[in-house]
GUTORGU-468103 format. One line per 3 residues: number of its first residue (from 1); for each residue x, y, z of C-alpha. Coordinates in Angstrom, 2 decimals, padded with zeros to 5 digits. Example, Ala and Ser with C-alpha at 12.3 -4.5 7.8 and 13.67 -1.06 7.14 Angstrom:
2
1) 012.30:-004.50:007.80 | 013.67:-001.06:007.14;
END
This chain:
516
1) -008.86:005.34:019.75 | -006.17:004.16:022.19 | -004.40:001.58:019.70;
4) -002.47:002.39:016.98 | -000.04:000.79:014.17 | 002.85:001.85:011.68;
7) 002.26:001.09:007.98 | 005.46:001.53:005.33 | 006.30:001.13:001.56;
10) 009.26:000.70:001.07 | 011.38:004.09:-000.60 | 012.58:003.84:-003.88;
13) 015.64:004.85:-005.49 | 014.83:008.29:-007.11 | 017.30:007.39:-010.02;
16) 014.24:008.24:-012.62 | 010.79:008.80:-012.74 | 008.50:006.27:-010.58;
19) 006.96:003.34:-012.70 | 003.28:001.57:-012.47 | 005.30:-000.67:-009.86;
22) 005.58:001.89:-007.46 | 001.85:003.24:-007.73 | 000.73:-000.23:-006.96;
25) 002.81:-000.42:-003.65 | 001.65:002.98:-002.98 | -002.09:002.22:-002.94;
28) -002.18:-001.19:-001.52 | -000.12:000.41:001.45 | -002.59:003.12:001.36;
31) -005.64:001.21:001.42 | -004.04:-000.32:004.41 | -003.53:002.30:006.39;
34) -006.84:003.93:005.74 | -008.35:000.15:006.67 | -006.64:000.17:010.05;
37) -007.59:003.59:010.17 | -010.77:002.74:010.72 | -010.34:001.89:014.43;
40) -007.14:003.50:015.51 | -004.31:005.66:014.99 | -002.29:005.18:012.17;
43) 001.44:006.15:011.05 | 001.94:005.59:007.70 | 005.13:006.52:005.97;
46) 006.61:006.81:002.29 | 009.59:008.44:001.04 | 012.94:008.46:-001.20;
49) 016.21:006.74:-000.97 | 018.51:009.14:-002.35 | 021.92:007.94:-001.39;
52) 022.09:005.09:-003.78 | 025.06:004.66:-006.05 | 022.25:004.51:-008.69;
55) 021.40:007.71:-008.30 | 025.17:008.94:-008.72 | 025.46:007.08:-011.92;
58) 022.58:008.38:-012.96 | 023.64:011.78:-012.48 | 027.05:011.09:-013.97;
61) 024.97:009.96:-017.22 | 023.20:013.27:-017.08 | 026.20:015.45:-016.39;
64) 024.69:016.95:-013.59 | 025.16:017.13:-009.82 | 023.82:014.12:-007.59;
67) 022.08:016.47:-004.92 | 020.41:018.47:-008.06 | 019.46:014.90:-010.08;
70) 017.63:013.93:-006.68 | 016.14:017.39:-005.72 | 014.77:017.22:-009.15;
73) 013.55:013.51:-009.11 | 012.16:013.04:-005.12 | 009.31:015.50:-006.98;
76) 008.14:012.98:-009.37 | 007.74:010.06:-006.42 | 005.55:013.27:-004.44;
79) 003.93:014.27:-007.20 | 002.80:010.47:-007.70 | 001.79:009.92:-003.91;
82) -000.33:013.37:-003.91 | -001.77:012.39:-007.36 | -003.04:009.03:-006.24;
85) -004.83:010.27:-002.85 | -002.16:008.42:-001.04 | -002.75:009.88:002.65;
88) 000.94:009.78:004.31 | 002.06:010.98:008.08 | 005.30:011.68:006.02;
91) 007.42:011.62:003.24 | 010.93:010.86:004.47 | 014.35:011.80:002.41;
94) 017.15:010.06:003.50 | 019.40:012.39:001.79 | 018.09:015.42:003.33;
97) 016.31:014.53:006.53 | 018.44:015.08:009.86 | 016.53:012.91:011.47;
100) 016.96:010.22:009.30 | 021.12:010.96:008.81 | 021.25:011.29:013.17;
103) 019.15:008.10:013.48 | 021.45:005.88:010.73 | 024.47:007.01:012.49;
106) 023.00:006.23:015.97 | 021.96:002.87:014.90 | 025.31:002.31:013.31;
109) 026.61:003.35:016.73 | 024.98:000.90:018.33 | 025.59:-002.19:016.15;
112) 028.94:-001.15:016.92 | 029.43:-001.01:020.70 | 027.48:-004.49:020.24;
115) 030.74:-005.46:018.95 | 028.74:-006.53:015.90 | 030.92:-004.23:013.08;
118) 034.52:-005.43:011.85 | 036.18:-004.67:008.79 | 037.71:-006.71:006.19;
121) 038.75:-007.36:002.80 | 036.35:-007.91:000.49 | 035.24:-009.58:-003.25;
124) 032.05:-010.43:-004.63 | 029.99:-010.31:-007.32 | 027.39:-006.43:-006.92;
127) 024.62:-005.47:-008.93 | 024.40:-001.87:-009.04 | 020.29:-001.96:-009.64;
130) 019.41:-004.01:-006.83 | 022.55:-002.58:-004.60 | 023.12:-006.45:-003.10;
133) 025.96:-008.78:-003.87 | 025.33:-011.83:-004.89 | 027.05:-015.36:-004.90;
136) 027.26:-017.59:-008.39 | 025.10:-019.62:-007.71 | 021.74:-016.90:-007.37;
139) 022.77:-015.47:-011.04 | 020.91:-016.33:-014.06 | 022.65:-017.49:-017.06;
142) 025.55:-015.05:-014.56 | 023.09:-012.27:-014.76 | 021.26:-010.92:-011.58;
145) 018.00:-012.06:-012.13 | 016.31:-009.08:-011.60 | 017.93:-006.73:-013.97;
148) 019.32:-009.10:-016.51 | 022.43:-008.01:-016.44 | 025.73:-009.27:-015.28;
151) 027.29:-008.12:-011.91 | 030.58:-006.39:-011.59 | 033.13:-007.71:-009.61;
154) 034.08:-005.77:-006.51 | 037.23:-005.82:-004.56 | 036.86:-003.25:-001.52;
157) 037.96:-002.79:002.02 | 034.52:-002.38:004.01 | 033.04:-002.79:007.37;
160) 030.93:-005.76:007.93 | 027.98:-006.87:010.41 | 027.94:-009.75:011.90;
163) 024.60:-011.58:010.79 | 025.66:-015.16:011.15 | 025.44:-013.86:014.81;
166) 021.76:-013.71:014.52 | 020.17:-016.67:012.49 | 018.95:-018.57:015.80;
169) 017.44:-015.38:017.29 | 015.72:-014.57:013.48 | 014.24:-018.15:013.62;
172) 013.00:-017.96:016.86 | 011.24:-014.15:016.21 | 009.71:-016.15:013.04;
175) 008.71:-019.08:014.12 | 006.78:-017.55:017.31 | 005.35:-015.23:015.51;
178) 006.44:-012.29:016.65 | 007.48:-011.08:012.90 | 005.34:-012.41:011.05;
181) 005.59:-012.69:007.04 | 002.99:-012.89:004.94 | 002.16:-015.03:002.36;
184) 002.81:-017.85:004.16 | 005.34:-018.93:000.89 | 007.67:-015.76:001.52;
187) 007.93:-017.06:005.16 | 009.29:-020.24:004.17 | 011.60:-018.29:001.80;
190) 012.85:-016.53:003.98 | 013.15:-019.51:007.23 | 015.37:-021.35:004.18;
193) 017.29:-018.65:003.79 | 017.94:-018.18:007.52 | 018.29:-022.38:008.20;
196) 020.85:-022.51:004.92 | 023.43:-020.36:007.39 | 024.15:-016.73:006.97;
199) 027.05:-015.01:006.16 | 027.83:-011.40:007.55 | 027.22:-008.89:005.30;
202) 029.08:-006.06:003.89 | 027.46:-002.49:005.40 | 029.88:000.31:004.20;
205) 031.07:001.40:000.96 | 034.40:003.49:-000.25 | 034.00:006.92:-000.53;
208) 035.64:006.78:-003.86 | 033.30:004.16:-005.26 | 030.31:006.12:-003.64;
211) 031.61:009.05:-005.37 | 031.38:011.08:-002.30 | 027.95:010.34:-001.77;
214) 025.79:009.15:001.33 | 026.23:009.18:004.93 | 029.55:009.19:006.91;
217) 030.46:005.90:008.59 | 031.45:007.06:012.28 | 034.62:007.81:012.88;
220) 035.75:006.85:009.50 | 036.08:009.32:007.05 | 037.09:007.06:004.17;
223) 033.46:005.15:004.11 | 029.89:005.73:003.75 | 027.23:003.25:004.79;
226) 026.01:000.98:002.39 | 022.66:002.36:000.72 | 020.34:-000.45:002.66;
229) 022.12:-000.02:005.88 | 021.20:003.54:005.93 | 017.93:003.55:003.95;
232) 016.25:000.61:006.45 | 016.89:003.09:009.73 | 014.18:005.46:008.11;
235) 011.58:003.68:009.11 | 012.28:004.44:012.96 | 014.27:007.36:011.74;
238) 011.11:009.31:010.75 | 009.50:009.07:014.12 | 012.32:010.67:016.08;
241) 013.83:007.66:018.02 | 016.89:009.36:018.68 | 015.04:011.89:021.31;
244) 012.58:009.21:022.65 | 009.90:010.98:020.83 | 005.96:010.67:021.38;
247) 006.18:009.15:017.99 | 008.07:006.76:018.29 | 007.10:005.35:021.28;
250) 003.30:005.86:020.21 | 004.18:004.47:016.63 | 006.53:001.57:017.21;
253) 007.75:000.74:020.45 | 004.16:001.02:021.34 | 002.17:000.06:018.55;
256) -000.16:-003.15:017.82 | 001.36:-003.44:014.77 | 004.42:-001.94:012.45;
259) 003.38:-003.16:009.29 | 006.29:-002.91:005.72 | 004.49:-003.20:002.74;
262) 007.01:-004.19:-000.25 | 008.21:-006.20:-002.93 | 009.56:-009.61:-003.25;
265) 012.65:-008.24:-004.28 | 013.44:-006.47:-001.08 | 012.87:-009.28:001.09;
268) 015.87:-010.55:002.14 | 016.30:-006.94:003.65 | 013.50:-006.42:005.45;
271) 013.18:-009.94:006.70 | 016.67:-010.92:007.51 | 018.85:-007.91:007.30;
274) 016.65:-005.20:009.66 | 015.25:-007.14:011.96 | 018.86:-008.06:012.72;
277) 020.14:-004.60:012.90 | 017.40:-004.24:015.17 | 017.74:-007.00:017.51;
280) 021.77:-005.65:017.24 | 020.58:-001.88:018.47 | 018.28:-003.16:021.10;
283) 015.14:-001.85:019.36 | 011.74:-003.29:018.68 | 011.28:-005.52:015.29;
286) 008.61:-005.11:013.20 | 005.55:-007.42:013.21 | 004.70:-007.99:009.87;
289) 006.38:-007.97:006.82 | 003.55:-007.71:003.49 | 005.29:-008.76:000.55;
292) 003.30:-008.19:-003.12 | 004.91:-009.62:-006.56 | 005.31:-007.75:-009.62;
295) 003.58:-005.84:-012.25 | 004.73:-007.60:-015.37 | 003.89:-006.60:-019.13;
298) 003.93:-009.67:-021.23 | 005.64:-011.59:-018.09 | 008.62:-009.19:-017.77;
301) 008.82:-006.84:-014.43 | 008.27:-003.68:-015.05 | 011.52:-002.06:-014.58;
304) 013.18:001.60:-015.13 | 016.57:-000.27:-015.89 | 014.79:-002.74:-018.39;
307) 013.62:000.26:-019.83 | 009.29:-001.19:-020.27 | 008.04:001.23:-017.33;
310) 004.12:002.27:-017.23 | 004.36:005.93:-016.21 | 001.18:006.12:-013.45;
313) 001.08:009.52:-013.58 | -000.11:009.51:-017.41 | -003.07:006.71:-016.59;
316) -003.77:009.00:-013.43 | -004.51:012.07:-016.15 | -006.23:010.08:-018.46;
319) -008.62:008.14:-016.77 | -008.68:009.36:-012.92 | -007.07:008.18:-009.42;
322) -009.63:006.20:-008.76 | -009.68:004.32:-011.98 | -005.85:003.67:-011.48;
325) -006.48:002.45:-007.80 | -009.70:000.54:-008.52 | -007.63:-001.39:-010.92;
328) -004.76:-001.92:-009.20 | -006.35:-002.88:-005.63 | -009.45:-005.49:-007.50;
331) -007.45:-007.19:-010.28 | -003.74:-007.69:-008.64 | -003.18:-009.90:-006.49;
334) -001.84:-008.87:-003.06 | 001.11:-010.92:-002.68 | 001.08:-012.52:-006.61;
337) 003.04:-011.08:-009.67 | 000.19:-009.79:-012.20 | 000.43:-008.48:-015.98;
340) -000.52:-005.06:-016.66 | -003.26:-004.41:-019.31 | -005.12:-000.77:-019.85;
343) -008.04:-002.73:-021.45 | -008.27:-004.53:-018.46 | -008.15:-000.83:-016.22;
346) -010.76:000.42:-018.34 | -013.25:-002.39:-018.77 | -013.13:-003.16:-014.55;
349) -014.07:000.23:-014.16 | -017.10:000.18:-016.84 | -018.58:-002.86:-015.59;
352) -018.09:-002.78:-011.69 | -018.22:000.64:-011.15 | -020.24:002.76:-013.99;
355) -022.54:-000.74:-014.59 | -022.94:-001.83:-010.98 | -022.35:000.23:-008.01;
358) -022.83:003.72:-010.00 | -026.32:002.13:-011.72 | -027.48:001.21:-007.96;
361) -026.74:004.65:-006.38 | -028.26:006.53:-009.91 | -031.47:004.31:-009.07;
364) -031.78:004.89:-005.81 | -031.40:008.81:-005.75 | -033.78:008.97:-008.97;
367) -036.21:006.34:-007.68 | -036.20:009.02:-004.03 | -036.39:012.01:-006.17;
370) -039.09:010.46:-008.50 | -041.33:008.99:-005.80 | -040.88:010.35:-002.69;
373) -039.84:014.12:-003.65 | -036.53:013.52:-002.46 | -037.46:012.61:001.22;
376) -036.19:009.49:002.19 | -038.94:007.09:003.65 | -038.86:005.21:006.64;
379) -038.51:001.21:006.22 | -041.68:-000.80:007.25 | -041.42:-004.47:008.40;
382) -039.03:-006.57:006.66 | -039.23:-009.44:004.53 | -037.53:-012.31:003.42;
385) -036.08:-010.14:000.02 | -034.80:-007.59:002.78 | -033.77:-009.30:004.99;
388) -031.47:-011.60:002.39 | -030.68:-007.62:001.40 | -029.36:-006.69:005.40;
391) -027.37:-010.18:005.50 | -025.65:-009.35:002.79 | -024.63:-006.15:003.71;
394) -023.23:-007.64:007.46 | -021.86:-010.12:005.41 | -020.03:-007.82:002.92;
397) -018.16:-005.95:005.85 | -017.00:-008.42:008.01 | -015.88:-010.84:005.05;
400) -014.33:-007.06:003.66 | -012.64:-006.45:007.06 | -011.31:-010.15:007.51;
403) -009.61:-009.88:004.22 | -008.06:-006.75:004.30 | -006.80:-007.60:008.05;
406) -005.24:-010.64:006.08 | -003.63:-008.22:004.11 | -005.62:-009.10:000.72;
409) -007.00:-006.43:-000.84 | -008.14:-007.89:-004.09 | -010.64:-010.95:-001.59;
412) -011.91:-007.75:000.26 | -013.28:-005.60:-003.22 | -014.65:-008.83:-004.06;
415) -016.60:-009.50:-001.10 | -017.88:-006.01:-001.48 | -019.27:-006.38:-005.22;
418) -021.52:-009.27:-003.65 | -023.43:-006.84:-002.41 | -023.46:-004.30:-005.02;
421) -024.77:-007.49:-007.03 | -027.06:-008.37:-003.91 | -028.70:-004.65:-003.78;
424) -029.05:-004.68:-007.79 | -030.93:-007.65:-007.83 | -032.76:-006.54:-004.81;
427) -034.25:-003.46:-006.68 | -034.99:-005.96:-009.89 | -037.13:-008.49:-007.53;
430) -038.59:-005.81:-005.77 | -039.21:-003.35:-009.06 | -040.13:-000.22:-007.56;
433) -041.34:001.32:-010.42 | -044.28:-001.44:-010.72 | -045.01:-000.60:-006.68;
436) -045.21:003.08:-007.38 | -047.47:002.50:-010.23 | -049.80:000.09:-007.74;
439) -049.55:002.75:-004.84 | -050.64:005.79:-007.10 | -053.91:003.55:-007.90;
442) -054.22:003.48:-003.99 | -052.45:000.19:-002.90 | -051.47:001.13:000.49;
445) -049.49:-002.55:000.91 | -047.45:-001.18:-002.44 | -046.60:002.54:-001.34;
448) -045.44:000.76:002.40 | -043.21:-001.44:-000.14 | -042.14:001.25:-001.75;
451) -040.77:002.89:001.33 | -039.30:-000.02:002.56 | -037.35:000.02:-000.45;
454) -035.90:003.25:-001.12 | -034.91:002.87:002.27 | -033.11:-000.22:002.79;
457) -030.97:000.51:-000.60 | -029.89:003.89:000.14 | -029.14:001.82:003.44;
460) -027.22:-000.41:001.53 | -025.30:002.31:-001.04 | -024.04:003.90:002.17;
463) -022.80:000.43:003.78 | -020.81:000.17:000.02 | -019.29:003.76:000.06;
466) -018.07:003.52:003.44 | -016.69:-000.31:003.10 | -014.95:001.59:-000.31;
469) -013.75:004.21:001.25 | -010.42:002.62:002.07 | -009.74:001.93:-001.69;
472) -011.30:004.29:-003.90 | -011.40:007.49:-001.48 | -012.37:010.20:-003.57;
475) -015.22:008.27:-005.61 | -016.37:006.79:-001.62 | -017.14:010.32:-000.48;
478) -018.62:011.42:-003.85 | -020.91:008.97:-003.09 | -021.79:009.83:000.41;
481) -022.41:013.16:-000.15 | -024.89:012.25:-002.69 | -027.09:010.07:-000.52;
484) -026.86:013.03:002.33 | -024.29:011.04:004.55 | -022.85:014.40:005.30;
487) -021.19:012.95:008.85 | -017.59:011.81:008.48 | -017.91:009.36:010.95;
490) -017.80:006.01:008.63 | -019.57:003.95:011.56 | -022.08:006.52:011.95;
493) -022.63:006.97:008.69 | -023.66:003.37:008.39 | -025.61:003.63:012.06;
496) -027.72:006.37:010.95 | -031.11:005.90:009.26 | -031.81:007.53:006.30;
499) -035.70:008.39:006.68 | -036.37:011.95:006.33 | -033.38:012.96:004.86;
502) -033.67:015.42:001.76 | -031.72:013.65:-001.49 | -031.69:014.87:-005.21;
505) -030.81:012.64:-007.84 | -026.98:012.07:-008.35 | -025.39:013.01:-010.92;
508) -022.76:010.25:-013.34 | -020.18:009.18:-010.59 | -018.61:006.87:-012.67;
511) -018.64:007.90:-016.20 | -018.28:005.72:-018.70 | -014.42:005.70:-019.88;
514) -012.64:004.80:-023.17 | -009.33:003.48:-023.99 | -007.25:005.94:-025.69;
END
């Protein structure tokens, strides 16, 4: 594979433990990456943003040190990642990383020399959750509207970049394309934004406020950078820029695509804000910017400072990774806000995957064993019932492949149930068990059926495992291994015919589960 592309989350603040929020970015980013995957080399990076003033406060509350509160806390977001199958080229912490602390204060550098850093005086209106100032007129009822709560006022003396410098070069990156934002409704958000005017923002922080905490502004010992100026470098950062590693020219300067996956809540940052520190370093912008809504219980986001947080790790123990990612990746929408209901986890797994695709591969690996003595048949001439069968299963991955390469993860799980739905009813029209009943009274037309049959479906469970293996992983290869696919080539896996392979009938892959 010569291509190859980047693929991000974002990194969260390690204040607490990571919420069902964070799971869902983790796996639609995932399912990404293992998409692309498919057909080149892919970097894919996660990790924590530790030098947050809501981590200090949070150790303050706790009457512990910061560096222990985050040591202690980055585990829960790794625990999470490893938990879900999440398959990362790294886990960056921007708190402990050199890399990441060299390449923030190289980039810094650089905006500099641009002439693009001044200081001034400075008062607004800061939200501590969000770490973003905000102007009167974006409150709520004067509460930031994602934390419900109001912002302090905040007189400091800070260094500030000049992004009114770069609203004409933004628009111009947007509107040809060459960052591209997707939906097409956080694109417009974001060319209003620009076309409204934009004000330089504030990029540095008091040590005093910052309590001491988070990196060194450049020859200016009494600031630190402000948490998103530092915590956006990381994504270059993490593939050794800074030296002119293989990485990064491999990963980013170099890539098809360098891909951030995150939330609508971050956008202004990573739509506005980095690709203007990049254009200000000289370094290659991004090319598309994925931006998902919210996990909501009874309409509210699911928040750690609103205090309603669904603790993934806790579904992942009781029901399975693969329950939790099923969920997430078929019944959210990619890019719309969705409400979070365990009834709803547990009943999409009992009907599409214990009902449907684990039925199908249970009939076809009993139906083999039964029959044929667990040798797969060869397939004689098709008919119109198989050949409706084959179209579906072209069908299936290229209307898979064109969704998830729109980024929409939820049309792409869809299009593959049409032909777990397709091969069911195939097996039902075809009823296998009245041909091996005909061919055991000598109907040589019925046993040639019969063949053709257990053929094309095992054919067409091993098209579904591989076109699942981006999204349920773990269940994917369960499934391969019991229809003999031992090759972990996906493509060849699907190239390969099954006749005269040795099969035993598969055990429950998807047992039944129960809400508890």
């Amino acid at each position: 594979m010569s291509s190859t592309a980047f693929v991000s989350t974002t990194i969260p603040y390690v204040n607490a433990q990571p919420h069902l929020g964070h799971a869902f970015e983790y796996v639609q980013a995932d399912s990404l990456a293992r998409h692309m995957a498919l057909d080149r080399e892919v970097y894919f990076l996660s990790g924590s943003d530790e030098n947050s003033l809501k981590n200090v406060l949070a150790a303050e509350r706790e009457g512990v040190p910061t560096r222990q509160l985050v040591d202690r806390n980055v585990q829960y977001f790794e625990r999470l990642v490893d938990a879900l199958s999440i398959d990362i080229s790294r886990f960056i912490r921007t708190s402990a990383d050199a890399d990441h602390i060299a390449g923030a204060t190289e980039i810094w550098r650089r905006m500099q020399e641009n002439g693009d850093l001044y200081v001034k005086d400075y008062e607004g209106l800061y939200c501590v959750g969000c770490e973003q100032f905000y102007t009167p007129d974006e409150l709520v009822d004067g509460k930031c509207p994602e934390h419900l709560v109001p912002p302090e006022r905040v007189r400091e003396h800070n260094y500030f970049f000049r992004l009114s410098r770069y609203g004409d070069q933004l628009l111009d990156a947007l509107d040809s394309g060459r960052l591209r934002v997707h939906p097409a409704s956080r694109l417009n958000e974001v060319t209003s934004f620009i076309r409204a005017g934009l004000e330089d923002i504030s990029v540095s922080r008091s040590v005093e406020r910052a309590r001491g905490w988070g990196i060194p502004v450049p020859g200016d010992d009494s600031q630190v950078m402000y948490v998103w100026i530092d915590a956006l470098t990381n994504y270059v950062n993490a593939l050794d820029w800074t030296r002119d590693g293989e990485r990064y020219e491999r990963f980013w300067a170099g890539a098809e695509q360098r891909v951030h996956v995150m939330g609508k809540g971050v956008l202004r940052f990573h739509a506005v804000y980095w690709p203007a520190m990049l254009m200000s370093a000289g370094l290659p912008l991004p090319t598309d910017v994925v931006v998902h809504g919210y996990i909501t219980t009874g309409g509210q986001k699911l928040s750690k400072s609103l205090g309603n947080a669904v603790d993934p790790m806790e579904l992942v123990d009781r029901y399975g990774a693969d329950a939790v990612r099923y969920y997430l990746l078929a019944d959210f929408s990619p890019f719309g806000d969705g409400d979070f209901s365990e009834e709803r986890l547990v009943a999409r797994w009992n009907t599409d995957l214990a009902n449907g695709l684990g039925n199908l591969v249970s009939r076809v690996t009993a139906m083999t064993a039964r029959y044929r003595g667990g040798t797969v048949p060869a397939a004689g001439p098709l008919e119109a019932p198989e050949r409706a069968l084959t179209d579906q299963m072209t069908a299936s991955a290229e209307a898979c492949r064109a969704a998830m390469d729109r980024y929409d993860h939820r049309e792409a799980l869809a299009r593959v149930w049409d032909l777990v739905r397709r091969a069911n009813a195939y097996v039902d029209e075809r009823a296998p068990w009245h041909l091996a009943r005909a061919a055991e009274e000598g109907d040589a037309s019925a046993a040639a059926a019969l063949d053709t049959v257990l053929n094309l479906t095992l054919r067409a469970s091993v098209r579904l495992a591989v076109l699942l293996l981006p999204f349920v992983p773990e269940s994917a290869r369960r499934i391969l291994d019991a229809l003999g696919a031992t090759t972990r080539d996906p493509a060849a896996a699907v190239a390969a015919d099954p006749a005269g392979r040795r099969i035993e009938k598969a055990p429950p892959l998807f047992p039944r589960l129960e809400l508890t």
